[in-house]
PAGUMAR-108704 format. One record per residue (C-alpha): residue number from 0; x, y, z. Coordinates in nm, 3 decimals, always signed. Layout:
<atom num="NUM" c1="X" c2="Y" c3="Z"/>
...
END
This chain:
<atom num="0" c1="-1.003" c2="+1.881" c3="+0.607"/>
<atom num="1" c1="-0.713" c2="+2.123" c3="+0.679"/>
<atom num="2" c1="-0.532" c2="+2.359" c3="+0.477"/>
<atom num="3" c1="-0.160" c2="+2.285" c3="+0.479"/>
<atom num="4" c1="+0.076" c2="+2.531" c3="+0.612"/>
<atom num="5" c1="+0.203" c2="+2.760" c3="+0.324"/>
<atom num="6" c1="+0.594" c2="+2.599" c3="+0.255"/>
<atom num="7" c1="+0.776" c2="+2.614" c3="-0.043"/>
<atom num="8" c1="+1.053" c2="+2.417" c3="+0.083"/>
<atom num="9" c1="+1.021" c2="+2.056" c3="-0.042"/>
<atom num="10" c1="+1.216" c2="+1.717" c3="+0.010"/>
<atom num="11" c1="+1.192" c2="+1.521" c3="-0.258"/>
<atom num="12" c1="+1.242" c2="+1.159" c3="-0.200"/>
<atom num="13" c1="+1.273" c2="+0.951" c3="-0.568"/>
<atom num="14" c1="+1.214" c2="+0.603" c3="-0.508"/>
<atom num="15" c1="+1.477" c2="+0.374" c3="-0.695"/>
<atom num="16" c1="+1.149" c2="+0.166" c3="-0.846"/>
<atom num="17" c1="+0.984" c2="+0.480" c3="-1.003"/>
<atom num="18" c1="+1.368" c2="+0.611" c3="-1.097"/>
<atom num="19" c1="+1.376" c2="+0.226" c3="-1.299"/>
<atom num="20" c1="+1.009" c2="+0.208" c3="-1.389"/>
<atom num="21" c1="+0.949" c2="+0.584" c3="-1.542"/>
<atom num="22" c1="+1.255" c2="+0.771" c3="-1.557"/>
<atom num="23" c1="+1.045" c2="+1.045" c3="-1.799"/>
<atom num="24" c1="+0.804" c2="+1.108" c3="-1.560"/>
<atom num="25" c1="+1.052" c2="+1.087" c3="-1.301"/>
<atom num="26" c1="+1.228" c2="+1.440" c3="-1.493"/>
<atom num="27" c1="+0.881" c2="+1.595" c3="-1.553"/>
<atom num="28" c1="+0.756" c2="+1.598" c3="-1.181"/>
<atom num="29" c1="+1.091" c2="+1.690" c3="-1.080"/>
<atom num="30" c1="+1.077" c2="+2.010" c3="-1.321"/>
<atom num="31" c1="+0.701" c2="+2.107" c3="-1.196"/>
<atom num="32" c1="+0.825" c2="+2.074" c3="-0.843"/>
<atom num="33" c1="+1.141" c2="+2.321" c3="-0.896"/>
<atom num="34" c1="+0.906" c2="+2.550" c3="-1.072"/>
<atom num="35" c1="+0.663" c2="+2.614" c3="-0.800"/>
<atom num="36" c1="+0.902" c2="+2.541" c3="-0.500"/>
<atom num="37" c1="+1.285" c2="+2.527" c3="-0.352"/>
<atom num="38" c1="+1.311" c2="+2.138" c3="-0.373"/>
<atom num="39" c1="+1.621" c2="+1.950" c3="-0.212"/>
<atom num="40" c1="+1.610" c2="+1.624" c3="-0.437"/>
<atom num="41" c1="+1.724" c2="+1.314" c3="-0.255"/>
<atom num="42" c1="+1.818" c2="+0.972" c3="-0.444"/>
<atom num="43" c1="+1.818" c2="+0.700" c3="-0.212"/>
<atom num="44" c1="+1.939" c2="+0.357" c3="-0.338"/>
<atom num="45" c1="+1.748" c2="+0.158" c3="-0.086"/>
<atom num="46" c1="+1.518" c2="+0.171" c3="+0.218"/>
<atom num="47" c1="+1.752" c2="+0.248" c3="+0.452"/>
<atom num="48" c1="+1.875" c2="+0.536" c3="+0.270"/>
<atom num="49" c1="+1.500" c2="+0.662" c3="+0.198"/>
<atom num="50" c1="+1.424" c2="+0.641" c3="+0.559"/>
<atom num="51" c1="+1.762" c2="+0.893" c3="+0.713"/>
<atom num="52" c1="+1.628" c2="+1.068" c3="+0.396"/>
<atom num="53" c1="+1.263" c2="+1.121" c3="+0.553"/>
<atom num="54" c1="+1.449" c2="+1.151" c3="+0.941"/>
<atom num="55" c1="+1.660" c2="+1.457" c3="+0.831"/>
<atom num="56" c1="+1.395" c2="+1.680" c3="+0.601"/>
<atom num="57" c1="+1.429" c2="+1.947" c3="+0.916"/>
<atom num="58" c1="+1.165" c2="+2.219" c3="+0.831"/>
<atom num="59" c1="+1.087" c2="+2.055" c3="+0.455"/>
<atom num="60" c1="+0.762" c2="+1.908" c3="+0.348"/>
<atom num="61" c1="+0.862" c2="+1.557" c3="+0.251"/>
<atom num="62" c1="+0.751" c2="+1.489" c3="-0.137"/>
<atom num="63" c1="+0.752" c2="+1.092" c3="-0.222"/>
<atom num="64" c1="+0.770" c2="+1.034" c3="-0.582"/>
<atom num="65" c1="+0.703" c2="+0.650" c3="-0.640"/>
<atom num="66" c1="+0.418" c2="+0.395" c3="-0.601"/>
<atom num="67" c1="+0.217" c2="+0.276" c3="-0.350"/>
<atom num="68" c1="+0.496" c2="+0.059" c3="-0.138"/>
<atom num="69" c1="+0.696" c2="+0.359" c3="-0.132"/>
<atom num="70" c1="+0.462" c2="+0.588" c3="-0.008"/>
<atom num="71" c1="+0.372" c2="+0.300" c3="+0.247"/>
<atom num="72" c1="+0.756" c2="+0.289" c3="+0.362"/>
<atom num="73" c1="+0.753" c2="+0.686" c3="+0.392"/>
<atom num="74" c1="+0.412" c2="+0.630" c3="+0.632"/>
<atom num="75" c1="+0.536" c2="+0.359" c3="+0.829"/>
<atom num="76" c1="+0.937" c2="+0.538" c3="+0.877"/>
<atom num="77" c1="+0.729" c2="+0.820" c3="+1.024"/>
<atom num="78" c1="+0.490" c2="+0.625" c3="+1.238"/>
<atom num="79" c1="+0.818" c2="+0.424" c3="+1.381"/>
<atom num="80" c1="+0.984" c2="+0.730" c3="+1.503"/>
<atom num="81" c1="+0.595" c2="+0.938" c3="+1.577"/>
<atom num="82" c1="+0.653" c2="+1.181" c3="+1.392"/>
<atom num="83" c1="+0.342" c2="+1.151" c3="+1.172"/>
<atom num="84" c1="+0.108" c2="+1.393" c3="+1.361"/>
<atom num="85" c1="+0.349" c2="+1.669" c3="+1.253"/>
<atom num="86" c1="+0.425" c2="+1.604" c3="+0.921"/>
<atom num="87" c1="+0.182" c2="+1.670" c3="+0.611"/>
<atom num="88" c1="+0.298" c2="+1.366" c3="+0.372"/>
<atom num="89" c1="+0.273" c2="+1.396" c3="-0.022"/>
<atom num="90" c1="+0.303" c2="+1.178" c3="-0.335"/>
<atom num="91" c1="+0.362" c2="+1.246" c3="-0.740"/>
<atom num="92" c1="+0.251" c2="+0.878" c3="-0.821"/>
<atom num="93" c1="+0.500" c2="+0.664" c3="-1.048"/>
<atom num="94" c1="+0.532" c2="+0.311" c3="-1.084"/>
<atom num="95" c1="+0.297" c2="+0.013" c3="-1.153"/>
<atom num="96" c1="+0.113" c2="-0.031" c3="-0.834"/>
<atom num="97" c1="-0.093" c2="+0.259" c3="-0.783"/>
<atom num="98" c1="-0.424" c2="+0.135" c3="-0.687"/>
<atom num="99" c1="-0.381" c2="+0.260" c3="-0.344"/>
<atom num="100" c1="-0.281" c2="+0.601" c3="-0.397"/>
<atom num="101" c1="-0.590" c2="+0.626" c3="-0.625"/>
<atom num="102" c1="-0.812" c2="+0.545" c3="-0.387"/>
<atom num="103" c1="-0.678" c2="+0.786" c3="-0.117"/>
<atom num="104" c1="-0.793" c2="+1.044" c3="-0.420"/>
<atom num="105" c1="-0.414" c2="+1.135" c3="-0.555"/>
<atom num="106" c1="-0.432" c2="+1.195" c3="-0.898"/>
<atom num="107" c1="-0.222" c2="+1.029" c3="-1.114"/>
<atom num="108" c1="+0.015" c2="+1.121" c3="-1.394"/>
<atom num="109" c1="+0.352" c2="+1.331" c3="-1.312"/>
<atom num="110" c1="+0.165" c2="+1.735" c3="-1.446"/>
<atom num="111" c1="-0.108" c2="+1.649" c3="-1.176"/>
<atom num="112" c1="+0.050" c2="+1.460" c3="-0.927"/>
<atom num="113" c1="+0.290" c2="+1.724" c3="-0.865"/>
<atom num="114" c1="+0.034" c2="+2.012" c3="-0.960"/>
<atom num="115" c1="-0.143" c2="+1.894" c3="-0.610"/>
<atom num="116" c1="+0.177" c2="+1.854" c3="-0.416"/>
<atom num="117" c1="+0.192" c2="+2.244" c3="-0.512"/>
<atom num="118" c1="-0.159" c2="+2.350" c3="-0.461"/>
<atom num="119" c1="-0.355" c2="+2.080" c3="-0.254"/>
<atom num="120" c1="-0.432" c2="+2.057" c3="+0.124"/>
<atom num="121" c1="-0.397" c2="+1.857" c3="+0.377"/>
<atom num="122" c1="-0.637" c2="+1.612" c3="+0.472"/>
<atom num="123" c1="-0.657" c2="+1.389" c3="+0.790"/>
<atom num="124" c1="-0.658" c2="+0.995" c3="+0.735"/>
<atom num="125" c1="-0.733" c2="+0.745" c3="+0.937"/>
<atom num="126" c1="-0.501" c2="+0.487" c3="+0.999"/>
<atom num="127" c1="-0.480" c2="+0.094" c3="+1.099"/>
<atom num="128" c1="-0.202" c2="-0.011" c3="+1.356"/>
<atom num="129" c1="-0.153" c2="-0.355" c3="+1.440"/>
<atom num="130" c1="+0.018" c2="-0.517" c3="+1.712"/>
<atom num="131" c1="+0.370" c2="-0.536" c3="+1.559"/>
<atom num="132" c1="+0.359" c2="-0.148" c3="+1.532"/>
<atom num="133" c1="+0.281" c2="-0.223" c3="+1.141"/>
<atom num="134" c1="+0.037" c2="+0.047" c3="+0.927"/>
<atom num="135" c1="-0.251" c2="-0.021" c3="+0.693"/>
<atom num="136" c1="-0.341" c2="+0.292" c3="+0.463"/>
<atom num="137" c1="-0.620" c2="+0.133" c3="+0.279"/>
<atom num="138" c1="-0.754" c2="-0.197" c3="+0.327"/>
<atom num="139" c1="-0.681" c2="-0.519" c3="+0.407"/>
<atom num="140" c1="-0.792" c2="-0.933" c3="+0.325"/>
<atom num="141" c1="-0.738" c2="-1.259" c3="+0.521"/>
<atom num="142" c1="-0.609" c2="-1.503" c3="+0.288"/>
<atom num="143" c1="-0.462" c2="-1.247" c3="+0.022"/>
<atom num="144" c1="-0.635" c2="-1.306" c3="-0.325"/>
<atom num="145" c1="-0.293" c2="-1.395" c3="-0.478"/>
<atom num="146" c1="+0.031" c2="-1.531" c3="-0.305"/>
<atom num="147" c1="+0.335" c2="-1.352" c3="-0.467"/>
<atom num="148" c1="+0.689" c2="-1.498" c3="-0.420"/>
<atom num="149" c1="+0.883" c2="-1.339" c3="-0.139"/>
<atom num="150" c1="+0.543" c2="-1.223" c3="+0.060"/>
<atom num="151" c1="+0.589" c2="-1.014" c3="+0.325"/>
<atom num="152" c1="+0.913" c2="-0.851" c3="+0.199"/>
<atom num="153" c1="+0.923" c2="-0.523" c3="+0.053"/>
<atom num="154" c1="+1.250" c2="-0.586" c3="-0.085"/>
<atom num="155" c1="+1.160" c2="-0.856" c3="-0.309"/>
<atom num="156" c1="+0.846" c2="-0.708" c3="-0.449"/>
<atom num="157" c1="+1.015" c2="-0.398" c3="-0.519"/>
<atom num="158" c1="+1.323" c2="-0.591" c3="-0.747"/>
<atom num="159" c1="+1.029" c2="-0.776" c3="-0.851"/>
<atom num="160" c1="+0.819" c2="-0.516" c3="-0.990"/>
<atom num="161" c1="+1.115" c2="-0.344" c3="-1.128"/>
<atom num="162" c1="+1.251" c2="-0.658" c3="-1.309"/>
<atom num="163" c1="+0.922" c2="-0.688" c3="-1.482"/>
<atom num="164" c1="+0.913" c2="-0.326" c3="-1.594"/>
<atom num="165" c1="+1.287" c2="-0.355" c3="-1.749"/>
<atom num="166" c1="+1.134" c2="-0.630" c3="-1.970"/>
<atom num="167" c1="+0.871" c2="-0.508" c3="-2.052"/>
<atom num="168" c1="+1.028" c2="-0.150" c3="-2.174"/>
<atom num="169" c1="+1.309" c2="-0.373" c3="-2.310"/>
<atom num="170" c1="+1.077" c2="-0.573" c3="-2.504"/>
<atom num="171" c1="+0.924" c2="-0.242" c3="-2.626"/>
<atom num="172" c1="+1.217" c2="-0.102" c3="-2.767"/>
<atom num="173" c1="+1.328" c2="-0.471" c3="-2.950"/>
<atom num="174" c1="+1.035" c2="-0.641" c3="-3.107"/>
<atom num="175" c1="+1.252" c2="-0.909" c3="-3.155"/>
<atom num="176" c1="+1.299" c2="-0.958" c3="-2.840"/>
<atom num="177" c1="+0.863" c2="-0.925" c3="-2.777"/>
<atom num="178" c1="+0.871" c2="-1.226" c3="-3.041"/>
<atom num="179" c1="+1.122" c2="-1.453" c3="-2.837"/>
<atom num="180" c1="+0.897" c2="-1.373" c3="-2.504"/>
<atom num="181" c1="+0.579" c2="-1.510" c3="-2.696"/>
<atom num="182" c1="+0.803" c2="-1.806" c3="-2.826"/>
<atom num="183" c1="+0.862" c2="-1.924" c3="-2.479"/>
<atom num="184" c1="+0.576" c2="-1.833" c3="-2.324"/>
<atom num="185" c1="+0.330" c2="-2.075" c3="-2.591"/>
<atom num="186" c1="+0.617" c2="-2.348" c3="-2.527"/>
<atom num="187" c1="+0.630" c2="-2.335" c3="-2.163"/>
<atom num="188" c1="+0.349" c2="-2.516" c3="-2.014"/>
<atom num="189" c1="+0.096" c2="-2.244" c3="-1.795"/>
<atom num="190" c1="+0.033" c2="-2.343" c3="-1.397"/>
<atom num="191" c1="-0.305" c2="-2.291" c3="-1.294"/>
<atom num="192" c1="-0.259" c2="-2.060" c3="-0.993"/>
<atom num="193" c1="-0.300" c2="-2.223" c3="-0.683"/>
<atom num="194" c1="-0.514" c2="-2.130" c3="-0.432"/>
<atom num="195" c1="-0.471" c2="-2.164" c3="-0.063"/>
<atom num="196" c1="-0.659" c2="-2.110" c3="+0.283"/>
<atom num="197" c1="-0.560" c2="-1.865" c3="+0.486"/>
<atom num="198" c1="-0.376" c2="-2.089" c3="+0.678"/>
<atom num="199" c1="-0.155" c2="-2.176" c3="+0.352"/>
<atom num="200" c1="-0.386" c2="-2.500" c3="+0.299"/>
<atom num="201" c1="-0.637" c2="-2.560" c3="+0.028"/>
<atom num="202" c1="-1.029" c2="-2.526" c3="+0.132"/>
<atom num="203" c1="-1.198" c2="-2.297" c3="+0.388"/>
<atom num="204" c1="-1.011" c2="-2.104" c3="+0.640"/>
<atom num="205" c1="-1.120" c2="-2.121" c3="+1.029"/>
<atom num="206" c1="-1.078" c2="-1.791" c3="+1.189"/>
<atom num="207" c1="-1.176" c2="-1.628" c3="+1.495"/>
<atom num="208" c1="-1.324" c2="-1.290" c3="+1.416"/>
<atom num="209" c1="-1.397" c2="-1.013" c3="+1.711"/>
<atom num="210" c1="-1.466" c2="-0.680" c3="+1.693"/>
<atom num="211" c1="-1.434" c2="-0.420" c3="+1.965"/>
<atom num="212" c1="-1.504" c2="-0.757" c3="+2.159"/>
<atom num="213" c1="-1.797" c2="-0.858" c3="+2.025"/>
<atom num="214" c1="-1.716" c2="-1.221" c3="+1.873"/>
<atom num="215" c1="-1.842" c2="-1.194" c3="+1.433"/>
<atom num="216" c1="-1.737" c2="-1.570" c3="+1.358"/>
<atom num="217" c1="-1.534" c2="-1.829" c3="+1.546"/>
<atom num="218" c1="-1.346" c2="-2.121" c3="+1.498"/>
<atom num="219" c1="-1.645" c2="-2.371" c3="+1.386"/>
<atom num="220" c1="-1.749" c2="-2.181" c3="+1.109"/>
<atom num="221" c1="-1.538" c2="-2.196" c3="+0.832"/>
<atom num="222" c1="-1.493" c2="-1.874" c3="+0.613"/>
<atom num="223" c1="-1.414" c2="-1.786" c3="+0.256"/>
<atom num="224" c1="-1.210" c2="-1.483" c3="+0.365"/>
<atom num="225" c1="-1.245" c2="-1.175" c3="+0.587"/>
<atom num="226" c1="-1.169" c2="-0.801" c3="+0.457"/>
<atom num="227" c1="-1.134" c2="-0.470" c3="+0.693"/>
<atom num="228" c1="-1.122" c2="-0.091" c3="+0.510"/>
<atom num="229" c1="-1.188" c2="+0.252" c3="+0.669"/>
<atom num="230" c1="-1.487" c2="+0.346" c3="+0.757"/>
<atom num="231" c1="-1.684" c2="+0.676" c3="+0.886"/>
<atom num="232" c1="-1.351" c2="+0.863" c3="+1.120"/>
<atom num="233" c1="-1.247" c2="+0.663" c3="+1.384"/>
<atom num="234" c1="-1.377" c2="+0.321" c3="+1.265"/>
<atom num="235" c1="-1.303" c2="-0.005" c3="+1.021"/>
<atom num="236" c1="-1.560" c2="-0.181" c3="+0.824"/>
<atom num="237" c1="-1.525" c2="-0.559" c3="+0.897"/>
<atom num="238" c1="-1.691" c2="-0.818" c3="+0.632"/>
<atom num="239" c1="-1.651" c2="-1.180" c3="+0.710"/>
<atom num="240" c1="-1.780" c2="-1.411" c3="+0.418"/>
<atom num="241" c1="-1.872" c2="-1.734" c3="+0.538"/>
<atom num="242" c1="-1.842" c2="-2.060" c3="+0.356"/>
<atom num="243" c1="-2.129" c2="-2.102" c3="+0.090"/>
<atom num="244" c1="-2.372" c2="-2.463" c3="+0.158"/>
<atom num="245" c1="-2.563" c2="-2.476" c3="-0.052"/>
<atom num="246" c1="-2.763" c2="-2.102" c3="-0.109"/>
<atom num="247" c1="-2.517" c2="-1.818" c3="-0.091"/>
<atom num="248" c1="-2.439" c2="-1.730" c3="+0.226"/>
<atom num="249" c1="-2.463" c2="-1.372" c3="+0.343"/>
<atom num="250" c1="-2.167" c2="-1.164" c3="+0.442"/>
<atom num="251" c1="-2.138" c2="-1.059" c3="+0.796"/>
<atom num="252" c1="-2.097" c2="-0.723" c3="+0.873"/>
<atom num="253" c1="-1.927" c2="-0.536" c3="+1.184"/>
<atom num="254" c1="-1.801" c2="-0.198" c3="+1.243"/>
<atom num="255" c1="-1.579" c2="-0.111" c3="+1.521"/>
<atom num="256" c1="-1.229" c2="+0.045" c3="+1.609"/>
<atom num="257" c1="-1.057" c2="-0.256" c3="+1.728"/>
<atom num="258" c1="-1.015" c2="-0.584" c3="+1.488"/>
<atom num="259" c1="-0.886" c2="-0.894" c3="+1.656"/>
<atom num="260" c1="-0.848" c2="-1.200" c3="+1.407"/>
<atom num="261" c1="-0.685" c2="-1.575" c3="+1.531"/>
<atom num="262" c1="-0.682" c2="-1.958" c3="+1.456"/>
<atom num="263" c1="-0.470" c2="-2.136" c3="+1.258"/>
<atom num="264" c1="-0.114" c2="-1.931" c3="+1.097"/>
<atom num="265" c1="-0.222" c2="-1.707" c3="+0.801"/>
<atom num="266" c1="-0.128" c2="-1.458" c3="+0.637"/>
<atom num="267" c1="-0.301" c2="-1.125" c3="+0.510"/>
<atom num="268" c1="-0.273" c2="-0.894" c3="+0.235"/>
<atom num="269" c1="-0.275" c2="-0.460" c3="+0.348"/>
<atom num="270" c1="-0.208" c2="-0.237" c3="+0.117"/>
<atom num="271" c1="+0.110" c2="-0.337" c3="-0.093"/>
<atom num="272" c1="+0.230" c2="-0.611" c3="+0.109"/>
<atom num="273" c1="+0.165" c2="-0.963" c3="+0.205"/>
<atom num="274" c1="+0.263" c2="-1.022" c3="+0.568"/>
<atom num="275" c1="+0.231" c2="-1.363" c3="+0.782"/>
<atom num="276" c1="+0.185" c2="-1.623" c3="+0.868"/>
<atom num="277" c1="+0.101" c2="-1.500" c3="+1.215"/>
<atom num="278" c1="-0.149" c2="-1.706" c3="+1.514"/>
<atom num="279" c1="-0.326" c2="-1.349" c3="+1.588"/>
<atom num="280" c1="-0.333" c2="-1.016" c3="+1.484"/>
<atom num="281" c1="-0.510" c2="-0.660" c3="+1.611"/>
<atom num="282" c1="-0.584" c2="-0.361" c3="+1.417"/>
<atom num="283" c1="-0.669" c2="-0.070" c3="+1.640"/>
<atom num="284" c1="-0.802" c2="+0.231" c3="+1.399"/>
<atom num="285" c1="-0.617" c2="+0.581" c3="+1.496"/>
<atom num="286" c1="-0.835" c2="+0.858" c3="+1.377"/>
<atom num="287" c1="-0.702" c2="+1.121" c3="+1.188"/>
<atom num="288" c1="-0.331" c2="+0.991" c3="+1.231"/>
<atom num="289" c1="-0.182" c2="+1.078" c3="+0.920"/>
<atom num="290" c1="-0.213" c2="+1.398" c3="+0.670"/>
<atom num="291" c1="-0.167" c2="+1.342" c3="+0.330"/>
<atom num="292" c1="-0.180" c2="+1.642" c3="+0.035"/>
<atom num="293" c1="-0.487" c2="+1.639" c3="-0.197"/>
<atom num="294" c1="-0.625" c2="+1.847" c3="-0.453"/>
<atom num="295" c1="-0.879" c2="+2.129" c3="-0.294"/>
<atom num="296" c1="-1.231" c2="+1.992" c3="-0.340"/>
END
């Protein structure tokens, strides 16, 4: 772990999600930030704003305040033009999906989210790059565990997740309105959720599975899902868990820096997103590629 270079010139990018979902925490992170540093607060309405946002911070250290897809976007708008080795990224986590930012070790709440932005350091992350020139922070699965309408697009899951939290504060402020909800909900018959194969059909997925080379599983074994998250610098932790006969089956385990899974289309879950279907698919793990501001150990 590295210190990060004393600034106290920030860019702070608000994501329009975390503006909708928490506006309150929005105002209190903004206030610690202004207290401890010269901030330059940008609004952007939509990715392509938040991106020439993150392009023109000139000698600013980028601030994200938002959730997990938004601090994805930031990472992958700086990977696209390479300007990640560079540039010491940090977060003030708001919004409703922030299981990713939690496990990177970013504290959440808007007092200690930006408290670390202020006084943390940097610290070197690994990252996953596939073949499309995508990024995986965290981890990812082969089939996802749940197949959300719109998959693959940030767009949608951002409106999405938005949408939901409008209700739900509007609900909160009309109990009236809470009642009606429950009304329909006990009227309108529940689907079971459906669950699918990698290859978007029900029952075991076939999947080639190679690391660094070295072949885990292949076609004729059918698998209940595979799983790849960081592992010691410079390498993934592969898990491949084969179809149960009977007795349990053991998970295979592989570690190695370059992941290679094919067969039939399917998609995968990293981080926030649900990408696919896709025939093949490499993750080569760059050590150390990103920096990211946590609070001093």
């Amino acid at each position: 772990m590295t210190e990060v270079a004393a600034s106290d010139q920030l860019l702070v990018v608000i994501d329009p999600v975390a503006r909708r979902h928490d506006g309150e925490a929005v105002r209190i992170a903004k206030d610690v930030l202004s207290a401890g540093a010269t901030t330059k607060v940008c609004l952007p309405d939509g990715p392509e704003e938040f991106a020439r946002a993150l392009r023109r911070r000139g000698s600013r250290r980028p601030v994200v305040v938002g959730d997990d897809r938004a601090l994805l976007r930031a990472v992958s708008v700086l990977h696209r033009h390479r300007e990640l080795a560079g540039c010491a990224l940090s977060v003030v986590p708001v919004g409703g999906a922030l299981s990713l930012v939690r496990s990177l070790g970013v504290p959440t709440g808007a007092v200690a989210g930006a408290r670390a932005v202020l006084d943390g350091v940097e610290r070197r992350l690994d990252l996953l790059v596939d073949d499309s020139d995508g990024v995986v922070l965290g981890s990812l699965r082969i089939p996802p565990l749940a197949m959300p309408r719109g998959a693959g697009t940030d767009e949608w899951n951002e409106e999405d997740a938005a949408s939901e939290s409008e209700a739900e504060s509007a609900a909160s402020g009309h109990p009236w309105l809470r009642t009606c909800q429950s009304l329909v909900r006990t009227l309108v018959p529940v689907r079971p959720p459906r669950t699918t194969s990698a290859n978007g059909s029900s029952g075991p997925s076939r999947l080639r599975v190679e690391v660094d080379g070295v072949t885990v599983v292949d076609l004729d074994q059918p698998v209940e899902g595979v799983s790849v998250a960081p592992g010691d610098a410079g390498v993934a932790e592969v898990e491949v868990r084969p179809v149960s006969v009977g007795a349990e089956a053991s998970p295979l385990m592989a570690r190695g820096s370059t992941v290679t899974v094919s067969g039939a289309h399917f998609r995968y879950r990293a981080d926030a997103l649900v990408s696919g279907p896709v025939r093949t698919r490499t993750w080569t793990v760059r050590e150390g590629a990103w920096g990211l501001t946590l609070p001093v150990p």
